[in-house]
TIFIMAR-66377 format. One record per residue (C-alpha): x, y, z; residue in one letter; residue number from 1. Coordinates in steps of 0.1 Angstrom, whole numbers, plus 2048, in hexadecimal, padded with zeros to 3 digits. Layout:
N
<rec c1="X" c2="Y" c3="Z" res="A" n="NUM"/>
...
This chain:
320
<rec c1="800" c2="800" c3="800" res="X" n="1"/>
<rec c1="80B" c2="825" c3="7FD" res="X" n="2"/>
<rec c1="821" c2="831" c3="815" res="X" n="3"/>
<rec c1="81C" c2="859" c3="810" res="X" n="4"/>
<rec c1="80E" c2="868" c3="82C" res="X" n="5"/>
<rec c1="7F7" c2="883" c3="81C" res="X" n="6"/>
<rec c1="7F8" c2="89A" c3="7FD" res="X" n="7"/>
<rec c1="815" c2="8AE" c3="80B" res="X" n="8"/>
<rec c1="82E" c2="892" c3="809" res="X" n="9"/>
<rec c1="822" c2="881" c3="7EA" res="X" n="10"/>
<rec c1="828" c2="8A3" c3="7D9" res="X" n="11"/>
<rec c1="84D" c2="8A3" c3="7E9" res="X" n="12"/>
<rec c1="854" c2="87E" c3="7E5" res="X" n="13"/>
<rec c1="847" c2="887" c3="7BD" res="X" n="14"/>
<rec c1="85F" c2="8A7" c3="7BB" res="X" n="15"/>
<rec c1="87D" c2="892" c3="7CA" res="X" n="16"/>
<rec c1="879" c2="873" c3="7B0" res="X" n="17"/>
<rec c1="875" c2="890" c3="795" res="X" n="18"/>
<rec c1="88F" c2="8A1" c3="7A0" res="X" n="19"/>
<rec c1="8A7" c2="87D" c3="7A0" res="X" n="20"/>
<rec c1="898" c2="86D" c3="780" res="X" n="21"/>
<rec c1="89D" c2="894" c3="76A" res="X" n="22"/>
<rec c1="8C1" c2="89B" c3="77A" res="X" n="23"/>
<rec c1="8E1" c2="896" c3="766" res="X" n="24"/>
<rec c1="8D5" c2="888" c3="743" res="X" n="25"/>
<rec c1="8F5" c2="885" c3="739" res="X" n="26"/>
<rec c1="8FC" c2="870" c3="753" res="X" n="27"/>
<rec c1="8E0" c2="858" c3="746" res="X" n="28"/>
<rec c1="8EC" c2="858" c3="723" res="X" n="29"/>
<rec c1="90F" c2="851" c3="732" res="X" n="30"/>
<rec c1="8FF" c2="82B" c3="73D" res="X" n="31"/>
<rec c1="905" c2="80B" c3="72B" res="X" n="32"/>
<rec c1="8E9" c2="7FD" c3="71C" res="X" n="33"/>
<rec c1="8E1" c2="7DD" c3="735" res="X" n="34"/>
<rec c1="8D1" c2="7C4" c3="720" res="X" n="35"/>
<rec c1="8C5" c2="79B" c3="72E" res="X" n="36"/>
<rec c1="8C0" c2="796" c3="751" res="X" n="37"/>
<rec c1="8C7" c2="7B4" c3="766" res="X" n="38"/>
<rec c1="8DB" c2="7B1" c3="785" res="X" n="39"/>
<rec c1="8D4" c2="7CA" c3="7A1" res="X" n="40"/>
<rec c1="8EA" c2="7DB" c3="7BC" res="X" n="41"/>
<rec c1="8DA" c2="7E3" c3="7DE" res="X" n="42"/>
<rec c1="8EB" c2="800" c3="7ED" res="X" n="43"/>
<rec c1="8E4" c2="807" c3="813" res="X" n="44"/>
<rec c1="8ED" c2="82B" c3="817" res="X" n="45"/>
<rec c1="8F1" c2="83F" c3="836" res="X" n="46"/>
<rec c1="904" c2="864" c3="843" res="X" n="47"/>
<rec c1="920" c2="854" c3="852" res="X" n="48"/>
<rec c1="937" c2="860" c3="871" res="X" n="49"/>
<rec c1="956" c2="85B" c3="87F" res="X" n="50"/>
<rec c1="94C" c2="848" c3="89C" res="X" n="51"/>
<rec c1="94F" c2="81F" c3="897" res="X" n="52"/>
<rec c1="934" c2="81F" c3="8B0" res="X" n="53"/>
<rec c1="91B" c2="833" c3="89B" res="X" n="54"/>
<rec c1="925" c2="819" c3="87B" res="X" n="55"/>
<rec c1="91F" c2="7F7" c3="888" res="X" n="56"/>
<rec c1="8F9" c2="7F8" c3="88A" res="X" n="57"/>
<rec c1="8F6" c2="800" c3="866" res="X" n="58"/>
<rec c1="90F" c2="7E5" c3="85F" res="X" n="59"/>
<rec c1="8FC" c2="7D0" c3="873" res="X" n="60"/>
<rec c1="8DA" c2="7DE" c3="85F" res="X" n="61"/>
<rec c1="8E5" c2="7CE" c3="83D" res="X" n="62"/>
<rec c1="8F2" c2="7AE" c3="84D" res="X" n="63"/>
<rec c1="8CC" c2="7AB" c3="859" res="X" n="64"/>
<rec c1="8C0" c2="7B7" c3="838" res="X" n="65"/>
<rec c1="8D8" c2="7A1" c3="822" res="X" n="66"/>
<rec c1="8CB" c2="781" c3="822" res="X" n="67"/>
<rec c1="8A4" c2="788" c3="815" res="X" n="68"/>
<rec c1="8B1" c2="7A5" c3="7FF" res="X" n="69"/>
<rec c1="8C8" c2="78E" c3="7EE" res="X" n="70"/>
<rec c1="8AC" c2="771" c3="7E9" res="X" n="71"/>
<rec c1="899" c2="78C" c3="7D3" res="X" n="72"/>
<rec c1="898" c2="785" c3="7AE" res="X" n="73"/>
<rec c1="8B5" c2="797" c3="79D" res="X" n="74"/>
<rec c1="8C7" c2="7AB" c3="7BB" res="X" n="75"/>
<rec c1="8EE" c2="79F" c3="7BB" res="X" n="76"/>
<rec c1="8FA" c2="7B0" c3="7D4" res="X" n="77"/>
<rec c1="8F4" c2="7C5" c3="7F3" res="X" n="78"/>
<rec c1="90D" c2="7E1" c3="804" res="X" n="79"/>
<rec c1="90F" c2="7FB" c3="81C" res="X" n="80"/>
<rec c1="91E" c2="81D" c3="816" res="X" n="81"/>
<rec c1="926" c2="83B" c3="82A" res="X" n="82"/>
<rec c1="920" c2="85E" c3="81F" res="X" n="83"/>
<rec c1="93F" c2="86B" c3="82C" res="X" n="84"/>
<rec c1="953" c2="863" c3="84D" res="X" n="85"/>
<rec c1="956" c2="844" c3="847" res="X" n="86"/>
<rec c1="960" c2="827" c3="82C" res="X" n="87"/>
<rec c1="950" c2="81A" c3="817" res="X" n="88"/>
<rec c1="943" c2="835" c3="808" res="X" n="89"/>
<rec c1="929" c2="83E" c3="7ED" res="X" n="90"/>
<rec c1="943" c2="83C" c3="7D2" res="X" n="91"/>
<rec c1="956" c2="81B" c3="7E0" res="X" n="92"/>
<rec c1="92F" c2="80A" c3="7E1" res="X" n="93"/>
<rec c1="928" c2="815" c3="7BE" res="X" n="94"/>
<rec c1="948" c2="80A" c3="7B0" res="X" n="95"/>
<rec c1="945" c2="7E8" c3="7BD" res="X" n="96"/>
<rec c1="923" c2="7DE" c3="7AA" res="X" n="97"/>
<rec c1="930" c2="7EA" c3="78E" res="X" n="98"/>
<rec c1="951" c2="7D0" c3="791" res="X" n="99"/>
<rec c1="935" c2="7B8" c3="799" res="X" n="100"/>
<rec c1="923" c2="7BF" c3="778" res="X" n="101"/>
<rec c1="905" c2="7CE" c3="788" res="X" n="102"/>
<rec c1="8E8" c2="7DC" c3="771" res="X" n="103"/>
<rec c1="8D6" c2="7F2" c3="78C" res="X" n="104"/>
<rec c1="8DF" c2="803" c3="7AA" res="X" n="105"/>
<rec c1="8C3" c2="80B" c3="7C6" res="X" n="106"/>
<rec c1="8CF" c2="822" c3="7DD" res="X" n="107"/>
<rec c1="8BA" c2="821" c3="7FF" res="X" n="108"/>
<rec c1="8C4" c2="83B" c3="814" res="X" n="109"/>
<rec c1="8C2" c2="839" c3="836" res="X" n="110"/>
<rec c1="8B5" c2="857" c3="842" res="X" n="111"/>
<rec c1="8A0" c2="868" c3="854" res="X" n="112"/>
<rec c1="887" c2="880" c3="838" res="X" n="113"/>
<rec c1="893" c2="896" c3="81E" res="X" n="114"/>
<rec c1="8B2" c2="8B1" c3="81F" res="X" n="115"/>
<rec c1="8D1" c2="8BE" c3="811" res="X" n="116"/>
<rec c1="8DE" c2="89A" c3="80F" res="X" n="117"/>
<rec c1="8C2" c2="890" c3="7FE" res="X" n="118"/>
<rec c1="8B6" c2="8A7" c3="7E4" res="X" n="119"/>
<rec c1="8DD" c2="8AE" c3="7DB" res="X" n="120"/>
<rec c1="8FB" c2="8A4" c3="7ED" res="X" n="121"/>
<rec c1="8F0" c2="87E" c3="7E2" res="X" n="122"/>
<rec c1="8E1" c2="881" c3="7BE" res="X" n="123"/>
<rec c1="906" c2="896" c3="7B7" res="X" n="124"/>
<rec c1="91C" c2="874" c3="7C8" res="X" n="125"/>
<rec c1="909" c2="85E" c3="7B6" res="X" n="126"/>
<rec c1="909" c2="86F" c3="795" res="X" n="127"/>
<rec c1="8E9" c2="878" c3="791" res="X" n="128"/>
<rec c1="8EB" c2="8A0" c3="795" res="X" n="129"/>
<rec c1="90D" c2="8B6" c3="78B" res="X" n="130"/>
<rec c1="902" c2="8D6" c3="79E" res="X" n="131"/>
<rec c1="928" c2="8EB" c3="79E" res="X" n="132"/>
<rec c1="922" c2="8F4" c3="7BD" res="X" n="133"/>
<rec c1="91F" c2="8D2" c3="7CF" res="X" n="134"/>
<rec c1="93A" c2="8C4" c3="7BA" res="X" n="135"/>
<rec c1="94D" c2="8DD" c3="7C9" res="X" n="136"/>
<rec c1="942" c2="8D3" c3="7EB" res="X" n="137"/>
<rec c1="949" c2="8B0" c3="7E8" res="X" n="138"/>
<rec c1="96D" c2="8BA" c3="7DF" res="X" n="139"/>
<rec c1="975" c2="8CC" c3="7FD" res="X" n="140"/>
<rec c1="968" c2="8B1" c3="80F" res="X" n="141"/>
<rec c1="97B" c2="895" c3="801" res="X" n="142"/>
<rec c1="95A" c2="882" c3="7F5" res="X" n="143"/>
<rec c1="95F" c2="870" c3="7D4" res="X" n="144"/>
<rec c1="947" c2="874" c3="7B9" res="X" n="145"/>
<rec c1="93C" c2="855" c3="7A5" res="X" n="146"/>
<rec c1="927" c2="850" c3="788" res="X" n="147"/>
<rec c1="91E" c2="82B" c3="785" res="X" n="148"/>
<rec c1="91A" c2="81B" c3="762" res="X" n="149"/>
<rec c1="8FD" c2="805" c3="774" res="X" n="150"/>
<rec c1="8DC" c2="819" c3="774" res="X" n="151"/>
<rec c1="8D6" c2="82C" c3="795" res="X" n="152"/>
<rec c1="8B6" c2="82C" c3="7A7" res="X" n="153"/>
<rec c1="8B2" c2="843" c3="7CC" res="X" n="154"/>
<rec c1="899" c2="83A" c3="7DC" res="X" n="155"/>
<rec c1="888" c2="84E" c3="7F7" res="X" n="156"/>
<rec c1="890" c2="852" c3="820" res="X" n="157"/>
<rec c1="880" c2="846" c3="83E" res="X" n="158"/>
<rec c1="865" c2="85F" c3="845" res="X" n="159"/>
<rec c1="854" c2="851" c3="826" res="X" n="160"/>
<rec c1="847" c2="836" c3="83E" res="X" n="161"/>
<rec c1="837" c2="82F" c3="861" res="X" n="162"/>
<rec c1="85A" c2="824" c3="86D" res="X" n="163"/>
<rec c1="867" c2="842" c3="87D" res="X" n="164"/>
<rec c1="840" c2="845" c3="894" res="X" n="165"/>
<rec c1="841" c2="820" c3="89C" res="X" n="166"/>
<rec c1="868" c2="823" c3="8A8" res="X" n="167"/>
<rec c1="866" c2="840" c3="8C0" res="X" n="168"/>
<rec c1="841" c2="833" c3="8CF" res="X" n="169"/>
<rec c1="855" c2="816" c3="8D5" res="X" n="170"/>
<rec c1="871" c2="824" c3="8E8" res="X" n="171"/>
<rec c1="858" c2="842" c3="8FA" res="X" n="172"/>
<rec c1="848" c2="828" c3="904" res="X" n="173"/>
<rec c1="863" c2="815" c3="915" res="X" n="174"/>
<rec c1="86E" c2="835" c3="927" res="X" n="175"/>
<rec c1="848" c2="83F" c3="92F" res="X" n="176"/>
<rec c1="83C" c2="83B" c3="954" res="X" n="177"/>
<rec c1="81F" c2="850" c3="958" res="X" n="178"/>
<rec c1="811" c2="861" c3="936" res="X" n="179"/>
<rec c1="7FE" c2="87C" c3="948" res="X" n="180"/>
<rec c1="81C" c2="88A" c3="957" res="X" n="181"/>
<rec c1="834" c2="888" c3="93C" res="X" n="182"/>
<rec c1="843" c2="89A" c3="920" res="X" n="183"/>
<rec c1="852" c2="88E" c3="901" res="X" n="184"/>
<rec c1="86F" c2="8A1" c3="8F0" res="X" n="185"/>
<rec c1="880" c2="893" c3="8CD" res="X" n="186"/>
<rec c1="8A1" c2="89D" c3="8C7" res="X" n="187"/>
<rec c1="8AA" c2="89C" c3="8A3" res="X" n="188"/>
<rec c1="8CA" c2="8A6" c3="88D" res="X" n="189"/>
<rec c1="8B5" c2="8C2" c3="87B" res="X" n="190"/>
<rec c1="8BC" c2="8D4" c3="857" res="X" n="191"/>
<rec c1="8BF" c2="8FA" c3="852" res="X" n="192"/>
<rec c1="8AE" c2="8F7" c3="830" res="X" n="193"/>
<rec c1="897" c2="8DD" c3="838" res="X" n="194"/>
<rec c1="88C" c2="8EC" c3="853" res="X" n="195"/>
<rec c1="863" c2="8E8" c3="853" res="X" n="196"/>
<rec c1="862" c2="8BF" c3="846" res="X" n="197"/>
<rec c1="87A" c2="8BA" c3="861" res="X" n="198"/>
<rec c1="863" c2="8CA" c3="87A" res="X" n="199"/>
<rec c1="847" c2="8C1" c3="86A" res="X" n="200"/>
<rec c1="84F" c2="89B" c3="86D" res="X" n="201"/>
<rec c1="85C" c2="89F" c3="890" res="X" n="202"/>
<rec c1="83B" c2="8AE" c3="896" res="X" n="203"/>
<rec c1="824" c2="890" c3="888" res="X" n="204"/>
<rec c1="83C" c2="877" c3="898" res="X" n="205"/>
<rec c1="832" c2="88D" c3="8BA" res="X" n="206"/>
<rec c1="810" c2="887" c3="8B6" res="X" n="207"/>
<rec c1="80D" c2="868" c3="8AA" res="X" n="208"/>
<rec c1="81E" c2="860" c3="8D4" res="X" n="209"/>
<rec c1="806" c2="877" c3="8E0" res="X" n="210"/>
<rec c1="7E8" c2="863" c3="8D2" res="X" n="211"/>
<rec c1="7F7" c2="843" c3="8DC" res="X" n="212"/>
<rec c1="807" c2="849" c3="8FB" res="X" n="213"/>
<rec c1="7F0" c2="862" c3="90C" res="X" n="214"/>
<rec c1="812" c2="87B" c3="90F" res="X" n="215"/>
<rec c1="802" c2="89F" c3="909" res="X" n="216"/>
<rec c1="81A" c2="8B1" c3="903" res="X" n="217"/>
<rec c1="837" c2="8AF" c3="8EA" res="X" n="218"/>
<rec c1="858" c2="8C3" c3="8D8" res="X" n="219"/>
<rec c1="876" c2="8BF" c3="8C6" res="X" n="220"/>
<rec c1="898" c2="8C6" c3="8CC" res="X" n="221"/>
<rec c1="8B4" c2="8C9" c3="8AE" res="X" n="222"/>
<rec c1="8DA" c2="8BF" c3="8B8" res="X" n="223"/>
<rec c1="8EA" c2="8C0" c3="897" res="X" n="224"/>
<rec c1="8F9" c2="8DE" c3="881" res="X" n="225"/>
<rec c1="8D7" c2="8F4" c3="887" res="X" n="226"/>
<rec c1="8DD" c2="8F4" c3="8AB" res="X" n="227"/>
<rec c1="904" c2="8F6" c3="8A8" res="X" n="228"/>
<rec c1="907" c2="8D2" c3="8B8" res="X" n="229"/>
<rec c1="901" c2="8E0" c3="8D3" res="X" n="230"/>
<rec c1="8F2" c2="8D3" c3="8F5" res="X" n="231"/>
<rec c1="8E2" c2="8F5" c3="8F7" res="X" n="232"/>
<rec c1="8C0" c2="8EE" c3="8E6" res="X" n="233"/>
<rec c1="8BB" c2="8D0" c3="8F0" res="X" n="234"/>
<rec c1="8BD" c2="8DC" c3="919" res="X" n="235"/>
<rec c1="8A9" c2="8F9" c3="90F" res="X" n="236"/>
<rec c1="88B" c2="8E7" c3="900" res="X" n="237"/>
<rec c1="88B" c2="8CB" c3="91A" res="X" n="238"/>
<rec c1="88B" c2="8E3" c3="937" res="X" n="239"/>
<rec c1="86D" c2="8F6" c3="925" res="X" n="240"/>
<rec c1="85E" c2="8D1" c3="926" res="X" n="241"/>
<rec c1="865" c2="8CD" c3="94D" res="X" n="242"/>
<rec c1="855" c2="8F0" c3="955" res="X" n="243"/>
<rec c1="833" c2="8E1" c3="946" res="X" n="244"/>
<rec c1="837" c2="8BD" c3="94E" res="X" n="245"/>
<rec c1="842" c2="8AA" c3="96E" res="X" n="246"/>
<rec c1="85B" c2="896" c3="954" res="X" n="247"/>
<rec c1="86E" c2="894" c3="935" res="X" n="248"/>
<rec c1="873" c2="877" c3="920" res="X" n="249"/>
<rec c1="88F" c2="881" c3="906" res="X" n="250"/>
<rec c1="88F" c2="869" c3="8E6" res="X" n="251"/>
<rec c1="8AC" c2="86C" c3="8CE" res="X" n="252"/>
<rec c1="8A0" c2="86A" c3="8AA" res="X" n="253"/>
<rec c1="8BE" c2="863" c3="895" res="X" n="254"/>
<rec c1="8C7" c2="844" c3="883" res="X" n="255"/>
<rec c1="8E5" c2="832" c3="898" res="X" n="256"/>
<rec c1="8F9" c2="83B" c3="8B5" res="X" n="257"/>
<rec c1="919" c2="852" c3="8C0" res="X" n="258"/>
<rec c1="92B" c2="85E" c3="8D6" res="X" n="259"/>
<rec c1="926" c2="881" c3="8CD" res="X" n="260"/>
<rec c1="905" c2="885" c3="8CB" res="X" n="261"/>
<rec c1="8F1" c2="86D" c3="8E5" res="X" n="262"/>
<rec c1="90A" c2="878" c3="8FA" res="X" n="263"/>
<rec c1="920" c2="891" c3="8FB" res="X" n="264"/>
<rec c1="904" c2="8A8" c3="8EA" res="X" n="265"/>
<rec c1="8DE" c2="89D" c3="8FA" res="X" n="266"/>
<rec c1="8EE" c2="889" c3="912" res="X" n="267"/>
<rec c1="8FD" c2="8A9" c3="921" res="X" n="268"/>
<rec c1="8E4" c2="8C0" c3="91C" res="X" n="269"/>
<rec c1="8CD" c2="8A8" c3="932" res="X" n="270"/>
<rec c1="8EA" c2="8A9" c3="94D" res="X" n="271"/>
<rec c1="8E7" c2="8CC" c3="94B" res="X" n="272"/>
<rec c1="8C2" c2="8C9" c3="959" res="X" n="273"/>
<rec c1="8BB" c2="8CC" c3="981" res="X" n="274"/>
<rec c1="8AC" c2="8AA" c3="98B" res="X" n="275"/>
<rec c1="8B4" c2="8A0" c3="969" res="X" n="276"/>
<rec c1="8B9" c2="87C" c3="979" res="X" n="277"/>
<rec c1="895" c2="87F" c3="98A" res="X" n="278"/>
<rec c1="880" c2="88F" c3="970" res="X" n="279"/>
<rec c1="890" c2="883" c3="94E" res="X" n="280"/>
<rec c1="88B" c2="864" c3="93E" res="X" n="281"/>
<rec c1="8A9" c2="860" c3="923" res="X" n="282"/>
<rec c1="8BB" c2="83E" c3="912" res="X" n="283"/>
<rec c1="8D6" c2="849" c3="8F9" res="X" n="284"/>
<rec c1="8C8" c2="831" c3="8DD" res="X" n="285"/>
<rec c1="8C1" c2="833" c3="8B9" res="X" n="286"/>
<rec c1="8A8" c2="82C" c3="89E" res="X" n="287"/>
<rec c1="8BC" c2="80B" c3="897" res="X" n="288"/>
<rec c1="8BA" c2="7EF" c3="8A0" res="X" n="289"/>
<rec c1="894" c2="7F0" c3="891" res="X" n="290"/>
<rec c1="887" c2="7CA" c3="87F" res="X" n="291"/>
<rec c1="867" c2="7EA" c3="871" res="X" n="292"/>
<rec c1="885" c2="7FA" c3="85F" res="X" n="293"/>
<rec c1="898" c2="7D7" c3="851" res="X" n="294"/>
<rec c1="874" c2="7D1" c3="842" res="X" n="295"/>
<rec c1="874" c2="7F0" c3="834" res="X" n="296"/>
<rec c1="895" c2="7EB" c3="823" res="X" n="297"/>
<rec c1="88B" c2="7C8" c3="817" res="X" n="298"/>
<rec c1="86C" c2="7D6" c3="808" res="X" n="299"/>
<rec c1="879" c2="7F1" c3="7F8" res="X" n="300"/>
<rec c1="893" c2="7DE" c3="7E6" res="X" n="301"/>
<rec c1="87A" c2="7C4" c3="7DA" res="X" n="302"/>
<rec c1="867" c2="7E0" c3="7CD" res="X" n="303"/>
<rec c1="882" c2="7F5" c3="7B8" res="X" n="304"/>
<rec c1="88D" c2="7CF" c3="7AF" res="X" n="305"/>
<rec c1="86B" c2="7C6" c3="7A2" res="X" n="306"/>
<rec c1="869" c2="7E6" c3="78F" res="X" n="307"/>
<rec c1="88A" c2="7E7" c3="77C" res="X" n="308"/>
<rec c1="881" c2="7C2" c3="770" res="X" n="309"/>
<rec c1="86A" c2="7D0" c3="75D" res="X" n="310"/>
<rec c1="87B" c2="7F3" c3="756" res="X" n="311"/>
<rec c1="85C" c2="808" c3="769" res="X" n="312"/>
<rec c1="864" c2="81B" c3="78C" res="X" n="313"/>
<rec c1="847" c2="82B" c3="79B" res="X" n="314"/>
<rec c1="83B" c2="840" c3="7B3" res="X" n="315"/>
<rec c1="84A" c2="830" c3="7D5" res="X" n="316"/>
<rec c1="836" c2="819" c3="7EE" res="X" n="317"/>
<rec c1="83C" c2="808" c3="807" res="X" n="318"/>
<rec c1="829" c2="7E7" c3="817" res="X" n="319"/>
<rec c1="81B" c2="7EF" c3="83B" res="X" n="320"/>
C-alpha cells in the first residue's frame, strides 16, 4: 500500500524523483546499454562519522538485511557505504558493482527525511546531478565523485514510512511511568534549509505519542549544525518541558549511536538540568537496532528490483 502520508509529501516525494530521474542527462547517455538478465546492486547508504561506535549498527543493518535481499530475483550483491567519515564510501560501493558487472544500482539511503544530502550532496556523488557548486564542495572535503556505468536508482528516506512513529512510541514507552505527568522532548540533528519538514515531521511523530501514550505535551530539540552542536538547545527546551510537566523523557531521533552526540551533546545538556537524575527520563539509544526498519529495506529493494525487471519505476510504496 502507499506509504505517503498526505498530499504534502506525495508532492515532495514527486518533486524529489523528478528532480533525480531529469538530473545530469548526460550522465544517462554516458550508460552502457544493459541488455539479458539484469543484475542489481543494493546500496545501503548512510551520513557516516568518525566514531566506530556510530558505524557498527549500520554494518550490522545489512548483515540483517543480506540474506532475504539477496534471495530476491536478480539483486547480486548488497553493500554498505558511508557518506563521508568513514570507508567505504559512496564511490568505493559504486565502483564495486560495477567490477561485479552489475546492471542497476538502488541506492537506499538511510536517513531520516529530506535535506541537503538528499536533494544534492548525494545525486552530485553518485552522478546524477553536476551542480559546480557542490562539485566544488565535495573537493574540499575529500569526497570522491563516481558515476557508475550501471544505471542508478535513489530511492527515498525514512520519513516516507510509519517507521520513525513506531520507533520512538516504542522507546517513550519504555521510559514512560506516568503519561499524565510527563513530557516528551525529541532531539533531532536538524537542517538549516530544511528547516519546516524537519519540524514538521518531528511534529507528527509528537503527536502520533501523544495519542498513543496519553503524554500531552510535546517538543523538539535540534543538536546538530542548527544548534551549533551544542548542548545549549537541548537544556533549554527540556527545562521549558520540566517548568510544565513534573518529568521529561528525552528521546534521541538519529539513526545510530556516538559518542558525541548521545553524550557528550544531549547527554550533557541533561546533566546540566537540576534533579535531572529525578525528573528526566533519558537512554542514549538510537533508531537502530529496529526489525520495522530491516523490513523496510527488504521491501524497498524488492520493489526497485521488481521494477527494473521490467524497466518501469514508479511512484514509491512501501508495504505496511
Amino acid at each position: 500500500m502507499p506509504y505517503l502520508r498526505d498530499l504534502h509529501l506525495y508532492c515532495l516525494a514527486a518533486a524529489f524523483l523528478l528532480l533525480i530521474s531529469s538530473c545530469g542527462p548526460s550522465h544517462r547517455e554516458n550508460h552502457k546499454e544493459h541488455t539479458g538478465e539484469k543484475k542489481i546492486g543494493i546500496l545501503l547508504l548512510n551520513h557516516g562519522s568518525r566514531s566506530e561506535r556510530w558505524k557498527e549498527p549500520l554494518l550490522e543493518l545489512e548483515e540483517r538485511v543480506s540474506e532475504k535481499i539477496l534471495e530476491i530475483e536478480g539483486v547480486g550483491g548488497i553493500e554498505t557505504a558511508f557518506m563521508e567519515h568513514a570507508r567505504p564510501s559512496i564511490a568505493d560501493g559504486l565502483k564495486a558493482f560495477d567490477s561485479a558487472g552489475c546492471s542497476d544500482i538502488v541506492v537506499i539511503p538511510i536517513f531520516l527525511t529530506v535535506g541537503t544530502h538528499m536533494f544534492d550532496d548525494i545525486p552530485t556523488i553518485i552522478g546524477l546531478k553536476a551542480n559546480p557548486a557542490s562539485l566544488e564542495k565535495l573537493k574540499l572535503e575529500n569526497i570522491e565523485r563516481y558515476t557508475p556505468e550501471a544505471r542508478v536508482h535513489l530511492a527515498p528516506p525514512l520519513d516516507f514510512s510509519d517507521i520513525l512513529k513506531k520507533n520512538a512510541l516504542r522507546r517513550a514507552g519504555g521510559l514512560s511511568v506516568e503519561p499524565q505527568h510527563e513530557g516528551l522532548v525529541l532531539v533531532g540533528y536538524g537542517s538549516t534549509e530544511f528547516d519546516r519538514q524537519w519540524t514538521e515531521l518531528f511534529d507528527e511523530v509528537g503527536d502520533h505519542i501523544s495519542r498513543e501514550t496519553g503524554i500531552t505535551e510535546h517538543a523538539t530539540a535540534w543538536c546538530g549544525h542548527v544548534a551549533h552542536y551544542s548542548p545549549d538547545s537541548t537544556t533549554a527546551v527540556v527545562r521549558r518541558m520540566l517548568s510544565k510537566k513534573q518529568r521529561a523523557i528525552v528521546i534521541p531521533l538519529l539513526v545510530s549511536t556516538s559518542e558525541a552526540f548521545q553524550i557528550d551533546i544531549i547527554g550533557n545538556a541533561i546533566a546540566a538540568l537540576k534533579d535531572h537524575g529525578k525528573r528526566v527520563s533519558y537512554k542514549p539509544d538510537a533508531i537502530l537496532p529496529d526489525p520495522d526498519l530491516e523490513r523496510w529495506v527488504i521491501d524497498i529493494a524488492r520493489e526497485y528490483a521488481d521494477s527494473i525487471g521490467t524497466r518501469r519505476i514508479s511512484s514509491p510504496t512501501v508495504h505496511q
